[in-house]
C-alpha positions as CSV (number, residue, x, y, z in Angstrom):
1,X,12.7,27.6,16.6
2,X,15.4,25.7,14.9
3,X,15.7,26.2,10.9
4,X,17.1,22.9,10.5
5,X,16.6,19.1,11.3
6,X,18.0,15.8,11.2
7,X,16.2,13.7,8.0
8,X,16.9,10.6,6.4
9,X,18.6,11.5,2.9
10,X,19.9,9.8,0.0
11,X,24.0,10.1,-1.1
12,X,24.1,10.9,-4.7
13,X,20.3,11.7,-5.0
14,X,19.6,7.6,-5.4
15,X,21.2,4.7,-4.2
16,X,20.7,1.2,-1.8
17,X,20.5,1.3,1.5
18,X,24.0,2.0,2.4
19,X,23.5,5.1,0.8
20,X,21.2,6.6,3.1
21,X,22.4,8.5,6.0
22,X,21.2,11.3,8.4
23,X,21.4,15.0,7.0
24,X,21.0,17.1,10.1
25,X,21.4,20.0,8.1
26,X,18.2,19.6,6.4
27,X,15.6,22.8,6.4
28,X,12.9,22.3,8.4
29,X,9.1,22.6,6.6
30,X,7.6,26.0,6.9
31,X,3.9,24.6,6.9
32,X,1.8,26.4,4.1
33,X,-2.1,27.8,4.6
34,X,-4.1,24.0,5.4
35,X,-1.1,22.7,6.4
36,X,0.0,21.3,10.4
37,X,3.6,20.4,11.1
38,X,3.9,17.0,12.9
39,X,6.6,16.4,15.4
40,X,7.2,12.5,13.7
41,X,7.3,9.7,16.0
42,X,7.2,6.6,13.9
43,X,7.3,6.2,9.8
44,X,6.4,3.4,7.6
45,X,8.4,1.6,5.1
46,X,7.1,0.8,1.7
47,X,7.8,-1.1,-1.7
48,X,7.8,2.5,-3.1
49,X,10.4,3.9,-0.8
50,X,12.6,1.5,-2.2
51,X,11.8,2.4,-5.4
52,X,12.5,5.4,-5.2
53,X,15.7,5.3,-3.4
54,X,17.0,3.2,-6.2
55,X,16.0,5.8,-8.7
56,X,13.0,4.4,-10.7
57,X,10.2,6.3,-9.0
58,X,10.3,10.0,-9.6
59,X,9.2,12.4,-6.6
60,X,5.4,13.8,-6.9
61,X,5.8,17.3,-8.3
62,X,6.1,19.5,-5.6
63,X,6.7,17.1,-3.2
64,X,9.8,17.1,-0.6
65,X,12.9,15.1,-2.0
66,X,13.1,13.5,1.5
67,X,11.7,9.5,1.2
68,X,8.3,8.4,3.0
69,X,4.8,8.7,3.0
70,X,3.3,7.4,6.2
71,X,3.6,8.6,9.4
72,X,2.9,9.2,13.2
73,X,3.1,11.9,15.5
74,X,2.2,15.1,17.6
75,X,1.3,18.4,15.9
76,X,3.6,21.1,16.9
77,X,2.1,24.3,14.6
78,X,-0.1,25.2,11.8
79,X,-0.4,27.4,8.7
80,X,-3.1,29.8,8.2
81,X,-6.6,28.6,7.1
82,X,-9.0,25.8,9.0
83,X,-7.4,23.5,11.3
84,X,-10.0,20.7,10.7
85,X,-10.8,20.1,13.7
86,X,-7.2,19.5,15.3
87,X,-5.4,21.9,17.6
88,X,-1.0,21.6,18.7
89,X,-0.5,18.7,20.8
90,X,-3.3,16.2,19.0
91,X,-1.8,13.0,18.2
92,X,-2.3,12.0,14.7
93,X,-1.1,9.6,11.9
94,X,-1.4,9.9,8.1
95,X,-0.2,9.8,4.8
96,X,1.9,12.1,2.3
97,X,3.4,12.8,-1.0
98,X,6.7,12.3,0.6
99,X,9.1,14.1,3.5
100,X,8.1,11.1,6.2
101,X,11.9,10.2,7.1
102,X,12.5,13.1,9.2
103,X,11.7,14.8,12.3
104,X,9.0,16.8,11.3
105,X,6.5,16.8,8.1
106,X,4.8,19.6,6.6
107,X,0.9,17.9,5.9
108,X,-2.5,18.9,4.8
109,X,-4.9,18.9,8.0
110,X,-7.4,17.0,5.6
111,X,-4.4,13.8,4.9
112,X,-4.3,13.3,9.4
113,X,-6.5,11.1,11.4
114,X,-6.5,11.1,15.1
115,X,-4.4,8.2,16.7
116,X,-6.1,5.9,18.9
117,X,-5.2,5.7,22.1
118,X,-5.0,2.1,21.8
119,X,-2.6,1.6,19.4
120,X,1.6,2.9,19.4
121,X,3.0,5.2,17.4
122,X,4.8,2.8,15.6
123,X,1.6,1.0,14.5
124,X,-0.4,3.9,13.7
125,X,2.8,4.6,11.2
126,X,2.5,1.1,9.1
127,X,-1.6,1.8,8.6
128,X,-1.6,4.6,6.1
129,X,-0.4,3.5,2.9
130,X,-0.7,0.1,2.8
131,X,-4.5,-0.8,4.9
132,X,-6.0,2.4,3.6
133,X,-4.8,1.0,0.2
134,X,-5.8,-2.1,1.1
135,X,-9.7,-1.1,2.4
136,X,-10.3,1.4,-0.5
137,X,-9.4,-1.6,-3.1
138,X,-11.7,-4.2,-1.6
139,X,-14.5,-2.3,-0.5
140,X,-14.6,0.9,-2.2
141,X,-13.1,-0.3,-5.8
142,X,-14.3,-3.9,-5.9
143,X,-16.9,-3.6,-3.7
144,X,-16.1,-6.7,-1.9
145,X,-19.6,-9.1,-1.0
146,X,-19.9,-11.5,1.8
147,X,-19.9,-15.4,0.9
148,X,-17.4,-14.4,-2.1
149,X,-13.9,-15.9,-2.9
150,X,-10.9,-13.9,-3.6
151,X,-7.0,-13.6,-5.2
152,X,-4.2,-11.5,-3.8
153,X,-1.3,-11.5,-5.3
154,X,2.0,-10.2,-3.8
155,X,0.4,-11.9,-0.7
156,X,3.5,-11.2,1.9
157,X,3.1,-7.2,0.4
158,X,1.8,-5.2,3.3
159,X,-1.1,-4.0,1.4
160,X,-2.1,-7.4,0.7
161,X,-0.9,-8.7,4.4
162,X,-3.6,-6.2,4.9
163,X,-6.2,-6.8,2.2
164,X,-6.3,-10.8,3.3
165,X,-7.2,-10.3,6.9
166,X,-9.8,-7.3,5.7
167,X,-11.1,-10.2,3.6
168,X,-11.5,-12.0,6.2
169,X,-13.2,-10.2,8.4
170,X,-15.7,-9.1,5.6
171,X,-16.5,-13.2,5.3
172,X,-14.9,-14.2,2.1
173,X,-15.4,-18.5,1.3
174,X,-11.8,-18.4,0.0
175,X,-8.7,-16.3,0.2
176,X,-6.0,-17.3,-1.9
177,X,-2.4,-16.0,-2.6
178,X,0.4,-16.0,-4.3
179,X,4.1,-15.0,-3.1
180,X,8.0,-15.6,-3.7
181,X,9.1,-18.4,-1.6
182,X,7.8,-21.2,0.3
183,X,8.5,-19.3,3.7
184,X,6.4,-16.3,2.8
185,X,3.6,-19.1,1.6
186,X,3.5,-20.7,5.4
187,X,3.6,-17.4,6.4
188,X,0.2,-16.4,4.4
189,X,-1.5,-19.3,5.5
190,X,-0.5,-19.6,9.2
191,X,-0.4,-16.7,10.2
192,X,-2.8,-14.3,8.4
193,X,-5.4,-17.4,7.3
194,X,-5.4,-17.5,3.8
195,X,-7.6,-20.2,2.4
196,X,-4.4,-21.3,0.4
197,X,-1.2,-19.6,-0.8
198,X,0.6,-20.4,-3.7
199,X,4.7,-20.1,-5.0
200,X,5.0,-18.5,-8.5
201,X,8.2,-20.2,-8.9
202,X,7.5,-23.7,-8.1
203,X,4.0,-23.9,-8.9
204,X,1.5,-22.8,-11.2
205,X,-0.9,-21.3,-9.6
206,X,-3.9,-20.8,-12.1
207,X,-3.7,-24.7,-12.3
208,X,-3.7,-24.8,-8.7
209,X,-6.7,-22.0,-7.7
210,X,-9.1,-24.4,-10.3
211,X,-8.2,-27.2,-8.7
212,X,-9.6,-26.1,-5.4
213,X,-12.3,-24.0,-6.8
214,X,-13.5,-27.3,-9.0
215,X,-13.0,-25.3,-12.0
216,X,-15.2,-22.3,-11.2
217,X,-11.9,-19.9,-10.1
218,X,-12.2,-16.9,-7.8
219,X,-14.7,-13.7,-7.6
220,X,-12.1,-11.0,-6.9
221,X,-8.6,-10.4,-7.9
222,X,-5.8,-7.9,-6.6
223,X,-3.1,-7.3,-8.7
224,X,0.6,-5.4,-8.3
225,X,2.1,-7.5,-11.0
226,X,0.3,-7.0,-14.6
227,X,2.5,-8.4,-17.6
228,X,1.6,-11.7,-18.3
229,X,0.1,-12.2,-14.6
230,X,-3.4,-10.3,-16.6
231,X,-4.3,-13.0,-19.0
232,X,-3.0,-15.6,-16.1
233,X,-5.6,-13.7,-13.7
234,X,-8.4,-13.5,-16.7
235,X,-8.0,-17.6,-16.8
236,X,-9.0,-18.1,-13.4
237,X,-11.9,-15.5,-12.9
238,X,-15.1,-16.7,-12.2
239,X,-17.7,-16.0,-14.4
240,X,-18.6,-12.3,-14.0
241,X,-15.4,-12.2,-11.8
242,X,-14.0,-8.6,-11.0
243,X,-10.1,-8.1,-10.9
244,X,-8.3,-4.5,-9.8
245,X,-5.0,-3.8,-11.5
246,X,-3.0,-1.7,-8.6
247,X,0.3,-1.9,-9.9
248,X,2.3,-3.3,-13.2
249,X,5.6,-4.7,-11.4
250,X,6.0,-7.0,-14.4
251,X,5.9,-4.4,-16.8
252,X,3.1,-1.6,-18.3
253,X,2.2,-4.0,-21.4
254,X,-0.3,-6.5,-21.1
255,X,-0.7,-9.9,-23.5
256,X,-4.4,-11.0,-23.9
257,X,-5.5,-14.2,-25.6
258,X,-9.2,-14.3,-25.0
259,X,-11.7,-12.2,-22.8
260,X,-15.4,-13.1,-22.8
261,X,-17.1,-9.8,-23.0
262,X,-20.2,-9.0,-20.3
263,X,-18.8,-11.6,-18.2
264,X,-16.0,-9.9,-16.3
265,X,-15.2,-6.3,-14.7
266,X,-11.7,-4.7,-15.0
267,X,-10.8,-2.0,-12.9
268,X,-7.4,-0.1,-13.6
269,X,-5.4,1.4,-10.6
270,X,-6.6,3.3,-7.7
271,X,-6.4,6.9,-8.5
272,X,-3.4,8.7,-7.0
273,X,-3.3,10.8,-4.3
């Protein structure tokens, strides 16, 4: 069994993406007790990848240096302890602390699902991270209710490419956005079915969300941006609204004018992994 494998690493420790380049030199994972090592197939790309790459998102302790978190594969081996039901050969996808960029992954049993036969490798790899994400925040966190409207923000994100069409097919009455550029607007609303998708640099989209709602604003709101973006989302909550903070892109603090208490839930970020 080879000691060594061929993994996506990083020149200097951090850089963009011409920094990355293929270490074949990199020790293979020696898979602990709970643990299966997965012959990778496919991995995902994410926001946090990026991130981290760049430098600004420090490495989980104990967690592999090597970049990515979602995955697809075949188990090759296991450590000692309960195999959870899977045995070598399964195919599986699922999600990690980091190590995905590589040719194989050292991951609990308990983080792998099964991959459907009906779907590639390739797809099974971009559903971890962000539709998990995107199913736990709607219906586990917010606790999502037919008939009711909704916000995402970062709409052309993948966990909000996600969390729109989940929204969908739960029956929300409205599905807005908000996003970067007129093309990634077009984008929410042709091709994923958003209700109405808005550009935070052209338009102001509080204005606009009342407009359509006749002044009664939206049920649910996702956001990845906090900053001024929470008083912005307070402002066009409906009346015992609910809004879910996943991430602070704009910054940590947050600038509140006015909150009308009993009449709105806030929920901070989904607890880490």
């Amino acid at each position: 069994m080879a000691a060594t494998m061929r993994a996506v690493d990083i020149k200097g420790g951090k850089g963009e993406r011409d920094a990355l380049f293929i270490n074949a030199e990199t020790p293979k994972p020696v898979p602990s007790p709970g643990q299966a090592i997965v012959k990778i197939a496919a991995f995902g790309i994410n926001r946090m990848d990026i991130i981290q790459r760049r430098g600004f998102y420090p490495v989980p302790q104990g967690a592999p240096k090597t970049l990515g978190v979602e995955f697809s594969g075949t188990i090759e081996s296991f450590g000692s302890e309960s195999h959870n039901g899977f045995k070598v050969g399964d195919e599986v996808f699922g999600l990690a602390y980091g190590g995905a960029y590589a040719e194989y992954i050292a991951v609990n049993t308990k983080m792998l699902l099964h991959k459907p036969k009906g779907l590639t490798h390739e797809q099974c790899a971009a559903v971890p991270e962000a539709w998990i994400t995107a199913t736990q925040a709607l219906h586990l966190v917010l606790g999502f209710v037919e008939g009711k409207s909704i916000l995402w923000h970062a709409g052309a994100s993948g966990v909000s490419i996600a969390g729109i069409q989940l929204a969908k097919a739960a029956g929300a009455s409205e599905i807005y956005a908000t996003a970067g550029s007129d093309e990634k607007t077009k984008f929410i609303t042709s091709e994923l079915g958003a209700t109405a998708a808005f550009n935070y640099k052209t338009q102001d989209w509080v204005s606009e969300i009342k407009a359509k709602t006749g002044g009664k604003g939206v049920d649910y709101i996702v956001d990845y941006i906090g900053g001024d973006y929470f008083q912005k989302n307070l402002d066009v909550a409906a009346l015992d609204g609910s809004m879910l903070l996943l991430g602070t892109l704009s910054g940590g603090k947050v600038m509140i004018r006015r909150i009308l208490y009993g009449s709105f839930a806030f929920y901070d970020s989904i607890a880490s992994r």
